[in-house]
SEZA-124309 format. One record per atom (N, C-alpha, C): x, y, z. Coordinates in steps of 0.2 Angstrom, whole numbers, padded with zeros to 4 digits, always signed. Example, Ala and Ser with C-alpha at 12.3 -4.5 7.8 and 13.67 -1.06 7.14 Angstrom:
<nodes>
+0066-0028+0039;+0062-0022+0039;+0066-0016+0039;+0064-0011+0035;+0068-0005+0036;+0064+0000+0039;
</nodes>
This chain:
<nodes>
+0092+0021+0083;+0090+0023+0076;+0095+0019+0071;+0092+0014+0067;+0096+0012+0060;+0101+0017+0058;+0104+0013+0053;+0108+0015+0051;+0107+0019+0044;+0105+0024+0041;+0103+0025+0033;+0095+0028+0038;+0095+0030+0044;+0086+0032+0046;+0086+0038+0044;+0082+0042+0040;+0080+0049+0043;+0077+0050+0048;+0070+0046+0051;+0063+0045+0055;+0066+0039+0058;+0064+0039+0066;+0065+0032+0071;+0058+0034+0073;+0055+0030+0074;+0050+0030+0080;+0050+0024+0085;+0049+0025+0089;+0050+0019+0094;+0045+0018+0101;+0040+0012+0101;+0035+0012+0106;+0029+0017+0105;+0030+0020+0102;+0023+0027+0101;+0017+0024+0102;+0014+0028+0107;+0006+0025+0110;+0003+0029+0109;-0006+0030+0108;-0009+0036+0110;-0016+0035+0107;-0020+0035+0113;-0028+0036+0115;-0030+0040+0114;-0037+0040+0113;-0043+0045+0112;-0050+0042+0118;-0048+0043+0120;-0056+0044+0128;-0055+0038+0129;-0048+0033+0129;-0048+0028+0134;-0048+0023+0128;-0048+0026+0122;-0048+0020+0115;-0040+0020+0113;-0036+0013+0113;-0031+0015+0109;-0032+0016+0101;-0029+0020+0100;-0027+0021+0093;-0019+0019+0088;-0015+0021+0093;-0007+0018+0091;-0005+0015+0097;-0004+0008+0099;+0000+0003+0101;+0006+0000+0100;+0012+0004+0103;+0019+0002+0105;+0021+0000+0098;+0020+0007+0094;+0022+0006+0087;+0030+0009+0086;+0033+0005+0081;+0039+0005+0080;+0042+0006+0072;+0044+0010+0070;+0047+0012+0063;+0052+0017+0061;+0057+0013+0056;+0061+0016+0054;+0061+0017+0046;+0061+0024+0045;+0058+0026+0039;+0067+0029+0034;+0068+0025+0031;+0076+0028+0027;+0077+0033+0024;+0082+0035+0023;+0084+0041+0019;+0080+0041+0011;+0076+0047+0008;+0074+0045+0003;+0069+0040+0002;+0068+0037+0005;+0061+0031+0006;+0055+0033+0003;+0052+0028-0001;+0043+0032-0002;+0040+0025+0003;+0038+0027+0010;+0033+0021+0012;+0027+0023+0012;+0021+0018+0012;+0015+0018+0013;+0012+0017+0017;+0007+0019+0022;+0003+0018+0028;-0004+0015+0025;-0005+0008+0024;-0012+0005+0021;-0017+0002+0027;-0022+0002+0029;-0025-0001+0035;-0032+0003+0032;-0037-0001+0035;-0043+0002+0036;-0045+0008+0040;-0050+0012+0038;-0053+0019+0042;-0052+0015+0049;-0048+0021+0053;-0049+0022+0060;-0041+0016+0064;-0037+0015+0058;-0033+0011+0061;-0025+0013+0064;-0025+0021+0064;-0022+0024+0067;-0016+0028+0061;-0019+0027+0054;-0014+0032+0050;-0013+0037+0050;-0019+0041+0049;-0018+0050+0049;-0018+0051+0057;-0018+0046+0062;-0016+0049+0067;-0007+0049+0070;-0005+0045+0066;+0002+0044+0067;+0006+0050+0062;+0003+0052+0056;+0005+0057+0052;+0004+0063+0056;-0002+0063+0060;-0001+0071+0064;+0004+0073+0072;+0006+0065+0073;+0008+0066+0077;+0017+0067+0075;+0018+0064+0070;+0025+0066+0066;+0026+0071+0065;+0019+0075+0061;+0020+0082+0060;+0019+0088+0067;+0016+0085+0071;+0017+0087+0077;+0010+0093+0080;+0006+0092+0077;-0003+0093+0077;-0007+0087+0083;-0003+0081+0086;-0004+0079+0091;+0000+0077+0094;-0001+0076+0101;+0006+0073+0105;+0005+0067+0106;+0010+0064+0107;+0007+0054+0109;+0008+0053+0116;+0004+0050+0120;+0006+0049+0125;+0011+0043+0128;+0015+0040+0123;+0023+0038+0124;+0025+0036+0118;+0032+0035+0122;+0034+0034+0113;+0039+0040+0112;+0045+0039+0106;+0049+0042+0105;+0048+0043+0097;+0050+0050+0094;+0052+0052+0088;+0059+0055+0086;+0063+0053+0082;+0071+0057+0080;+0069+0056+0075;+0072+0063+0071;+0072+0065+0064;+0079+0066+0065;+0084+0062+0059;+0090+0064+0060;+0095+0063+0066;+0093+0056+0069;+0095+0058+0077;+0093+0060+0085;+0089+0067+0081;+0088+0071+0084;+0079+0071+0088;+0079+0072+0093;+0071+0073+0097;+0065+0078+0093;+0061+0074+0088;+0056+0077+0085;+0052+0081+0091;+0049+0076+0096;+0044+0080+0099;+0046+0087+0104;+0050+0087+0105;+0052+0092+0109;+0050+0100+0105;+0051+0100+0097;+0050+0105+0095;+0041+0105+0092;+0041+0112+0093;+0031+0113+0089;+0032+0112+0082;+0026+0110+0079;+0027+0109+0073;+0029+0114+0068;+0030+0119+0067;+0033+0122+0065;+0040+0124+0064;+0043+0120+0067;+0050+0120+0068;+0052+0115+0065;+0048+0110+0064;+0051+0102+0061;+0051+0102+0057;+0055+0099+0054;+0057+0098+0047;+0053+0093+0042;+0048+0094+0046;+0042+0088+0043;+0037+0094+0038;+0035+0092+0031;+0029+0095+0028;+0023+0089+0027;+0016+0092+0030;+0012+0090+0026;+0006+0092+0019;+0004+0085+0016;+0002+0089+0010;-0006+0084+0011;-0010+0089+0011;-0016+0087+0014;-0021+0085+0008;-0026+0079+0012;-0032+0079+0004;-0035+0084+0000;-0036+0091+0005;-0039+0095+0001;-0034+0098-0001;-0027+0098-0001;-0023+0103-0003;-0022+0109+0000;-0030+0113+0003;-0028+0117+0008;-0026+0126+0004;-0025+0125-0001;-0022+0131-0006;-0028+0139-0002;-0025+0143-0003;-0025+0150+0000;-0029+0152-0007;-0039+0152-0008;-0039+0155-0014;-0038+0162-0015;-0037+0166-0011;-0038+0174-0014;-0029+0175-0014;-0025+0169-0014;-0016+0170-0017;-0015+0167-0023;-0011+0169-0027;-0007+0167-0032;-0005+0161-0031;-0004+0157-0037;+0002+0152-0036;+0006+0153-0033;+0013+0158-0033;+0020+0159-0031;+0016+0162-0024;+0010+0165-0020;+0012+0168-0016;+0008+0162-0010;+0007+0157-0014;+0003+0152-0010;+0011+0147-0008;+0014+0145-0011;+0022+0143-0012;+0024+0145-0006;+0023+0152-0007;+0029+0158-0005;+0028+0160+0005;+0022+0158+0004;+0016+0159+0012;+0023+0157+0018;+0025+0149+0019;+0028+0147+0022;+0033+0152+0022;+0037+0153+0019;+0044+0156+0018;+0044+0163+0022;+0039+0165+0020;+0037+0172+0023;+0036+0173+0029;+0033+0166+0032;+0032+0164+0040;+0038+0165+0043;+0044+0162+0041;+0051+0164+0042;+0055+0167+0040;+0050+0174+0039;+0055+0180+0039;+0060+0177+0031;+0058+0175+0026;+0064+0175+0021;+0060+0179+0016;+0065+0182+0015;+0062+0188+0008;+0066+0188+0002;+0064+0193-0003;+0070+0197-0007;+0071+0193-0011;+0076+0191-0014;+0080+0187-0021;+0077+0179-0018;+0081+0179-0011;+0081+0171-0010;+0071+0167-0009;+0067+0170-0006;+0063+0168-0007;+0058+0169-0014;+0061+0172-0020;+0061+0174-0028;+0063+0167-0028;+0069+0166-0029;+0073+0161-0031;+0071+0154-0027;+0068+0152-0020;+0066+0146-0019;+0059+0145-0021;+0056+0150-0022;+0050+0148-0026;+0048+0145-0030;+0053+0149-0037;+0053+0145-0044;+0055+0142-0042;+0061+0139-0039;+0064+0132-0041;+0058+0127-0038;+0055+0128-0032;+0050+0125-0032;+0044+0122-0038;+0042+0126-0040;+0037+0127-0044;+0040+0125-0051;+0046+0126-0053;+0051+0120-0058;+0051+0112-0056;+0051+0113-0052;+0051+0105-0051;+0044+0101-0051;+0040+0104-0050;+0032+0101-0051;+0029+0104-0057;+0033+0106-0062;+0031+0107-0065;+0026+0113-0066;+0026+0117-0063;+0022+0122-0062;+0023+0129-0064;+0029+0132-0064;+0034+0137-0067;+0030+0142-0069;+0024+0142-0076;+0023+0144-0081;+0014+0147-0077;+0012+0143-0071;+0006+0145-0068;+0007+0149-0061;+0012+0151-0062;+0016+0156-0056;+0011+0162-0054;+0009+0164-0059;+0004+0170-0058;-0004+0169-0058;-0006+0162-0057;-0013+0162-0056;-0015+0159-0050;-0021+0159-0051;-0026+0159-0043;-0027+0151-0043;-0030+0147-0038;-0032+0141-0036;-0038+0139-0042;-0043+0144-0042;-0048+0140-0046;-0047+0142-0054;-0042+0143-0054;-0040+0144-0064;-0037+0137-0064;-0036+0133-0060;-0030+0127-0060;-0034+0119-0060;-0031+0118-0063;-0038+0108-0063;-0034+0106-0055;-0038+0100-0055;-0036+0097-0048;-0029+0093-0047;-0027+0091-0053;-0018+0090-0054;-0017+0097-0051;-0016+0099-0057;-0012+0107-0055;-0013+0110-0049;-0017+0109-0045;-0019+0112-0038;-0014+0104-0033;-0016+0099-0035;-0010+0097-0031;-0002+0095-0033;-0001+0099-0037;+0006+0099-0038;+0008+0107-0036;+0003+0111-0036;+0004+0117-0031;+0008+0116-0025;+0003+0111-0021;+0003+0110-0018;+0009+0107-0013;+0009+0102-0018;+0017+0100-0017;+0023+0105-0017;+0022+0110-0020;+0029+0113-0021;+0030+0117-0014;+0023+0121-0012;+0023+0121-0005;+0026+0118+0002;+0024+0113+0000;+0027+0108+0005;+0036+0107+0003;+0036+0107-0003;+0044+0106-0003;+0049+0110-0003;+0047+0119-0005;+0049+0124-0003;+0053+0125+0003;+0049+0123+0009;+0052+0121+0015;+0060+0117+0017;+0061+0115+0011;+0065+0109+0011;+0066+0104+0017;+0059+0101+0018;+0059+0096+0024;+0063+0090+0023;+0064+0085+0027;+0066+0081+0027;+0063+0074+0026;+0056+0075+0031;+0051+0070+0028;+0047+0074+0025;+0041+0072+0021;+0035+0075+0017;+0030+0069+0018;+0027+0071+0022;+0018+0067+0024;+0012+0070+0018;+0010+0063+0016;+0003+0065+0011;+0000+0060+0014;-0004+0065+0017;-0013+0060+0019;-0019+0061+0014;-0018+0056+0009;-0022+0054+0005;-0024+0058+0000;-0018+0063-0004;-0017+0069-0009;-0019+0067-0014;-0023+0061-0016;-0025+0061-0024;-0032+0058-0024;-0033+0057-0017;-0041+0052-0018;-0049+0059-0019;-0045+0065-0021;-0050+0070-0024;-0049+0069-0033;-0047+0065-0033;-0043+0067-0044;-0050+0060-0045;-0052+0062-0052;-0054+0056-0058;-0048+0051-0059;-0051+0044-0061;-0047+0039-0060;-0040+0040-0066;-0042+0044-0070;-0036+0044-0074;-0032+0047-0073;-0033+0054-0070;-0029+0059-0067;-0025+0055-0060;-0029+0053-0056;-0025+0050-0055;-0021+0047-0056;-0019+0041-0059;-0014+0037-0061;-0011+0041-0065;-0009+0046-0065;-0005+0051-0070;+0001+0053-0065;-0003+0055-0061;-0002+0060-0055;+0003+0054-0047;-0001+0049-0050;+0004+0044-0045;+0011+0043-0047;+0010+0041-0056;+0017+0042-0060;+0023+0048-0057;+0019+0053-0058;+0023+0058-0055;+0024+0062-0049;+0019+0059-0047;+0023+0063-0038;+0027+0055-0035;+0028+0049-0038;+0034+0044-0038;+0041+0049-0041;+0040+0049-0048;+0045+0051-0049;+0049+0059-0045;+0044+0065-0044;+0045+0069-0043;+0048+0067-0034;+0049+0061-0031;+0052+0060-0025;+0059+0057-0025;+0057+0054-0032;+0064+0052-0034;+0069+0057-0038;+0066+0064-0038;+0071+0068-0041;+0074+0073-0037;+0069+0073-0030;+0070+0078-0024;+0074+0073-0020;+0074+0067-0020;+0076+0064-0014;+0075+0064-0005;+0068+0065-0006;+0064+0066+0002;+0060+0061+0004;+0061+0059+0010;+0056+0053+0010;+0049+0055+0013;+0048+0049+0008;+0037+0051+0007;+0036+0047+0014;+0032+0048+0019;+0027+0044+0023;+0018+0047+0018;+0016+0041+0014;+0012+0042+0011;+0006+0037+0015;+0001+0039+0012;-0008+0037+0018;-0014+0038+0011;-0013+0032+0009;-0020+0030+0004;-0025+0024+0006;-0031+0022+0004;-0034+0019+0006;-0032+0014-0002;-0030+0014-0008;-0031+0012-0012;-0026+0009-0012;-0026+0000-0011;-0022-0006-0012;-0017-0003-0017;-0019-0005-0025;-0016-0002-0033;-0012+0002-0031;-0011+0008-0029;-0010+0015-0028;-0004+0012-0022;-0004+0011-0017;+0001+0006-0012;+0005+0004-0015;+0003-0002-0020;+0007-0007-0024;+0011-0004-0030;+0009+0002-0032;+0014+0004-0039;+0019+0009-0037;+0016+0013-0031;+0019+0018-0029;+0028+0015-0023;+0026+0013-0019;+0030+0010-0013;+0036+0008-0016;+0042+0009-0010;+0047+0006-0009;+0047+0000-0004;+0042+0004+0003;+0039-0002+0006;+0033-0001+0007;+0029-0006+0010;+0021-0003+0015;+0022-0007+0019;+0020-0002+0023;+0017-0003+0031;+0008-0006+0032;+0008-0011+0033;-0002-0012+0034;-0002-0013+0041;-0007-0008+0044;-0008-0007+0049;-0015-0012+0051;-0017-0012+0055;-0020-0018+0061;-0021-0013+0067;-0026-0010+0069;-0027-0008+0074;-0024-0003+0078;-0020+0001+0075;-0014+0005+0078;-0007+0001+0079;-0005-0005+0076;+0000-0009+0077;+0002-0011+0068;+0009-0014+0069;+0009-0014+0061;+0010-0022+0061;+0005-0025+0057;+0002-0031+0053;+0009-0033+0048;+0011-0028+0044;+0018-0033+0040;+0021-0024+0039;+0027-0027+0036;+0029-0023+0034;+0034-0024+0028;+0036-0024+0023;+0038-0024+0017;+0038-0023+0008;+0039-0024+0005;+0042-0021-0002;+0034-0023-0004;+0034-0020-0007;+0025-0022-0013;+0026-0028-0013;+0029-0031-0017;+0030-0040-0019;+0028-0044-0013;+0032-0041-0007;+0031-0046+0000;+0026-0046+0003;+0022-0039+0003;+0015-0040+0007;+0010-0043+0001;+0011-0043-0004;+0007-0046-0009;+0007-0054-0009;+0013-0055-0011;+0016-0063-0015;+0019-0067-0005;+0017-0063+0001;+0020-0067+0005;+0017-0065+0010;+0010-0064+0012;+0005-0061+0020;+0008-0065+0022;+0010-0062+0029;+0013-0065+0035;+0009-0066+0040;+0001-0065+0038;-0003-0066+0041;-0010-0068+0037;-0016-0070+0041;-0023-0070+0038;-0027-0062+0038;-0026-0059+0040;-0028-0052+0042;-0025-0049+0035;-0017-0049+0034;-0014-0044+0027;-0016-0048+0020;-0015-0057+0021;-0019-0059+0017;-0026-0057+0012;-0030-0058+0018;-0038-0052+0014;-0039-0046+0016;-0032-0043+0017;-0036-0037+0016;-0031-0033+0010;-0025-0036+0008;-0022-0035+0002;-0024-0040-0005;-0028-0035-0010;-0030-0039-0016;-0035-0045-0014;-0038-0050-0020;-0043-0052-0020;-0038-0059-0018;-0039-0064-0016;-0036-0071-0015;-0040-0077-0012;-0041-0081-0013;-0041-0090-0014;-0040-0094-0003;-0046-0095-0002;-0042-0100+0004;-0044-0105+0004;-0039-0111+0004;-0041-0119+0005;-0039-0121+0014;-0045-0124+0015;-0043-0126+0022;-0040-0132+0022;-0036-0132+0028;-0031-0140+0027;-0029-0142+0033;-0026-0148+0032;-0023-0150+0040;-0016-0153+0037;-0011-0151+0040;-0003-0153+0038;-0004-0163+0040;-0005-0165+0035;-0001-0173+0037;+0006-0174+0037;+0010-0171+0035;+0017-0172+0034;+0020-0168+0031;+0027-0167+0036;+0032-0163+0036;+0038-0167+0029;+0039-0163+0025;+0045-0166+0020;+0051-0164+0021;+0052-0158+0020;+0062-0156+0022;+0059-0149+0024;+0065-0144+0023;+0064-0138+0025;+0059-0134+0024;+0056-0133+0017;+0051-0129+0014;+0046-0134+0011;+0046-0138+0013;+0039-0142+0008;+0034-0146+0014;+0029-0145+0013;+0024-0150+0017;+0018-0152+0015;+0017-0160+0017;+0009-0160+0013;+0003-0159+0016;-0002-0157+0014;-0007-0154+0015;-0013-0158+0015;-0017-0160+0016;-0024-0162+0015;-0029-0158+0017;-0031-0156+0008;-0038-0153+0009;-0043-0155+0004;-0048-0157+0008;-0054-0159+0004;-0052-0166+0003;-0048-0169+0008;-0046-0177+0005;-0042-0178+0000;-0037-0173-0002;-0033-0172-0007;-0028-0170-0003;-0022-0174-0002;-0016-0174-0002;-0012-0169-0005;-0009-0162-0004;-0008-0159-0009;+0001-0156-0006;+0006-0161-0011;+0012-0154-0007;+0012-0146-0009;+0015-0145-0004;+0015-0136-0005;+0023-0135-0002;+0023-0130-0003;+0028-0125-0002;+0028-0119+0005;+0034-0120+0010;+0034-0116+0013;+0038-0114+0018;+0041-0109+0020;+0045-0107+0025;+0044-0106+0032;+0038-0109+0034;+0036-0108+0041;+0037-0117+0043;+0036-0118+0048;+0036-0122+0052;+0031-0125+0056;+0028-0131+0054;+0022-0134+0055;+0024-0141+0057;+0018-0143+0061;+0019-0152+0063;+0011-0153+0061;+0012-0162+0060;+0008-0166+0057;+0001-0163+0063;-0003-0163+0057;-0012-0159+0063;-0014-0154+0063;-0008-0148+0061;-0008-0142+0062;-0014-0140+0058;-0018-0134+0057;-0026-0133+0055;-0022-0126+0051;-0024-0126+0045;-0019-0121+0040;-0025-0120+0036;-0020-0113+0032;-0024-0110+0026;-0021-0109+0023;-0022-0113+0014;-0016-0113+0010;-0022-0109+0003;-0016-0103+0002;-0018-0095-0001;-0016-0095-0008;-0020-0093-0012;-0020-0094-0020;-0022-0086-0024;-0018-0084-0026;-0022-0079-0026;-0027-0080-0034;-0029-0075-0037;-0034-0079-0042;-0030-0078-0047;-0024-0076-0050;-0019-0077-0058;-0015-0082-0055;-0017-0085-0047;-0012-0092-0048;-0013-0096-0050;-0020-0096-0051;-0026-0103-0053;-0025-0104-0059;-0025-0108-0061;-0027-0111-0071;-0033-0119-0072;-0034-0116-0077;-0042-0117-0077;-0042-0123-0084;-0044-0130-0084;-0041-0134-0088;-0050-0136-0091;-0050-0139-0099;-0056-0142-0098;-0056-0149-0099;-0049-0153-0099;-0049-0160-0097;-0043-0160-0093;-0044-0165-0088;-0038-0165-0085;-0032-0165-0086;-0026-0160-0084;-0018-0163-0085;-0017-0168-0084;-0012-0169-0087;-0010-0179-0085;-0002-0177-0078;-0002-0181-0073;+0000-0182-0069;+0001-0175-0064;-0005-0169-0065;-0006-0165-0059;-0012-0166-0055;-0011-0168-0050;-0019-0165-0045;-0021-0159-0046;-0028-0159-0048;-0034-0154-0047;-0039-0155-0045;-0041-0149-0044;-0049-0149-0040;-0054-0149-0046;-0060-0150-0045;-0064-0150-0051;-0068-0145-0050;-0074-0143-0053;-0077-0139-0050;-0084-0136-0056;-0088-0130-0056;-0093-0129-0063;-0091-0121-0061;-0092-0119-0068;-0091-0111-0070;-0098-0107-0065;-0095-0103-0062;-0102-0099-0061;-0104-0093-0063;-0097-0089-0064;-0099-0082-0065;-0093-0082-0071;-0093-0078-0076;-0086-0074-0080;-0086-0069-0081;-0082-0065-0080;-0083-0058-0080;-0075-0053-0085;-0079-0051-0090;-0072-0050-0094;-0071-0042-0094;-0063-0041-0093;-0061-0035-0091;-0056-0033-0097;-0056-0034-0103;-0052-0031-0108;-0044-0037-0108;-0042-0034-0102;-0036-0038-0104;-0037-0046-0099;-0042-0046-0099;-0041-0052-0091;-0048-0055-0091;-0049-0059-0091;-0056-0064-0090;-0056-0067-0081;-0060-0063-0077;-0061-0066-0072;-0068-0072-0070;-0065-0078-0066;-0069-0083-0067;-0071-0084-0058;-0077-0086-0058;-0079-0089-0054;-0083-0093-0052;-0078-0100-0049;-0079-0109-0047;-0081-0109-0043;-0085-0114-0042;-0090-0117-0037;-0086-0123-0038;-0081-0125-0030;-0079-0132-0031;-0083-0136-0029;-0085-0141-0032;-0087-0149-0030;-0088-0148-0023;-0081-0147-0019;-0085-0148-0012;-0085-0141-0010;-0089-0136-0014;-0094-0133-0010;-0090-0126-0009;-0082-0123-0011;-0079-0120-0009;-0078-0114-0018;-0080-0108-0016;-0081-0102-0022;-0074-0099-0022;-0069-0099-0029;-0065-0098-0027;-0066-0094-0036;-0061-0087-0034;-0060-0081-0039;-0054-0084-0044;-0054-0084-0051;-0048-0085-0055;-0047-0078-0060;-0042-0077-0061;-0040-0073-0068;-0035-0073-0073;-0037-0074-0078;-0032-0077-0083;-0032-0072-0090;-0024-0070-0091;-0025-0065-0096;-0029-0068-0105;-0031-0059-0106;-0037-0063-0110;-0030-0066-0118;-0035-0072-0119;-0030-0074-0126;-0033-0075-0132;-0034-0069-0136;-0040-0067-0143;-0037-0075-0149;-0033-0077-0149;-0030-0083-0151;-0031-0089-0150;-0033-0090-0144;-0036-0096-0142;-0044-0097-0143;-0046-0101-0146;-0054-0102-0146;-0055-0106-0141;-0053-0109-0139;-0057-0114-0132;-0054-0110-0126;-0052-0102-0127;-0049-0098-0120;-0055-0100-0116;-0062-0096-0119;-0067-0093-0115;-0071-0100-0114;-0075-0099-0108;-0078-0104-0103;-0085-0102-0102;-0091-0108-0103;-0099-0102-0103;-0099-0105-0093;-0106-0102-0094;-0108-0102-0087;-0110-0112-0085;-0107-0114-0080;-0110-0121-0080;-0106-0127-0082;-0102-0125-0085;-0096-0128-0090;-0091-0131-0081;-0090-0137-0085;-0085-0141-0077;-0080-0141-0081;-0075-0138-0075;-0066-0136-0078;-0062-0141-0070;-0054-0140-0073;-0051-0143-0070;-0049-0137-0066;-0045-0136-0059;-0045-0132-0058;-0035-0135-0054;-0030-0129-0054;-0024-0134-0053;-0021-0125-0052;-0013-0126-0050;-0010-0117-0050;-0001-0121-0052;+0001-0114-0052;+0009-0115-0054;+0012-0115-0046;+0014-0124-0046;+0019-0126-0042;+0022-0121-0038;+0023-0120-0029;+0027-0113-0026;+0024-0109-0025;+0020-0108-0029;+0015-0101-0030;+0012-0100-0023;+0010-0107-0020;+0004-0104-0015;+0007-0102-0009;+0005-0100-0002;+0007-0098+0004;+0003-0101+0008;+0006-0105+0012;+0003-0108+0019;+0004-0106+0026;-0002-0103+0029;-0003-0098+0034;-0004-0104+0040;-0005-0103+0046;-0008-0104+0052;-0019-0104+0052;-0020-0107+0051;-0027-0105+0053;-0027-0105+0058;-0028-0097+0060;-0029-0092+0065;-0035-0091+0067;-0042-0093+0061;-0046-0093+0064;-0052-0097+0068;-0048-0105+0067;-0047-0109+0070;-0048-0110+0079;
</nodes>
């Protein structure tokens, strides 16, 4: 177990009628942490959260909370809470007595489960809805209920399997604001499980992108975004750009040239390639800039407008290159500029900011 772990898992396997689900998975989740669990339906999230909370057993593999052997105890003994998509709320209970349910399980009463309630229900804001029922409550207020339940307990981790993807997109991002901040005021680490990239990216401290019950990368929003360590986390994180290539030559440490499409092109990179090697160099589409006469001393690709699509703050474009390759741009909109906007058909230059791009392995190759 690290040093700063709350949660060690280590090797954790486990099937379903001969199907793995989690493969000799490995994670160390730190004090106060908010991680992400991001993968597609079926790639082993909500079954690694049930297994934490102890609703499944794994069939190898190790859990400490603090040290200590998670699995040995039932779930109700661990100091794990989960807070579920439907929230789960008790409708013929109050507020305070839906809070107050766990507490009651273990025998607390009197002053002190009075006094941990509120405080509960102070901290999500809830205090003032003490005395009403689940369906007097909007769908915020039912999962900030929600939450106070779960943190009542005072666990050590808090599991959310996908607690917001019943809200309106606006409530939503209200409620993402604040159940970040409200983890940053309890100091508990979130093991959180969303299907929604955005929601991953604003929220995290880190994310985990899962791959088949195994984990595919693991790092800070910025690095599973601005640096796939794979072609898998590549497209499956946000919209992105691939040029096919063949390494012609090695320059020093980070730089190497590229040919694609007959176009000699250096890039930038930290991995390690020989001359031949079969690559894919990764652009995402605000790396791209879109020219309507050529720059003087940059390579560009040429190419004709196919689509544009305007989103308020951001004009998205989509090129058909010359040789044959549809690649997505976006570039914030600029009401001051009259030559911004591009019609359908219009031949642009096409070029990115130097560094920007990421040079992978073609893996599929």
């Amino acid at each position: 177990m690290l040093v700063g772990s709350v949660l060690s898992i280590g090797g954790l396997g486990k099937s379903f009628s001969g199907q793995p689900i989690l493969q000799d998975f490995d994670l160390d989740v730190k004090t106060s942490e908010f991680i992400t669990l991001l993968g597609p339906s079926g790639c082993g999230k909500t079954t690694l959260l049930r297994i934490i909370a102890g609703f499944e057993k794994p069939d190898t593999g190790t859990i400490r909370l603090d040290g200590k052997n998670l699995l040995s105890l039932p779930a109700e003994k661990r100091k794990v809470n989960t807070v579920f998509q439907s929230y789960a709320l008790f409708p013929h209970l109050t507020v305070f007595n839906n809070v107050a349910f766990g507490l009651k399980i273990k025998k607390i009463k009197g002053r002190e489960l009075q006094t941990r309630v509120m405080q509960a229900l102070e901290q999500v804001k809830m205090k003032a809805f003490a005395e009403r029922y689940p369906h007097q409550l909007s769908g915020g207020q039912q999962q900030r209920v929600a939450m106070a339940r779960a943190i009542v307990n005072r666990p050590r981790i808090l599991l959310l399997d996908e607690p917001l993807s019943a809200l309106d997109a606006r409530l939503r991002r209200e409620m993402q604001m604040e159940l970040k901040k409200l983890q940053r005021e309890i100091g508990i680490s979130f093991i959180f499980v969303t299907h929604d990239q955005e929601e991953a990216l604003s929220m995290s401290d880190r994310i985990l992108v899962m791959q088949e019950g195994r984990i595919a990368q693991l790092g800070t929003p910025r690095q599973v975004y601005e640096e796939p360590e794979n072609l898998y986390v590549a497209r499956f994180i946000g919209d992105i750009n691939f040029f096919p290539g063949i390494i012609s030559k090695t320059l020093d440490a980070d730089q190497v040239d590229v040919t694609i499409f007959g176009r000699q092109i250096t890039a930038h990179t930290q991995r390690s390639f020989q001359p031949g090697d079969k690559v894919v160099l990764l652009l995402r589409p605000e790396d791209l800039r879109l020219y309507e006469q050529p720059p003087k001393d940059i390579k560009t690709f040429t190419g004709s407008i196919v689509e544009r699509s305007y989103r308020g703050s951001t004009l998205d474009t989509l090129v058909r290159l010359d040789d044959g390759l549809l690649l997505t741009t976006c570039e914030f909109f600029d009401e001051d500029d009259p030559d911004f906007d591009y019609s359908v058909g219009q031949r642009v230059y096409i070029t990115w900011v130097k560094g920007w791009e990421v040079v992978l392995p073609d893996e599929d190759s």
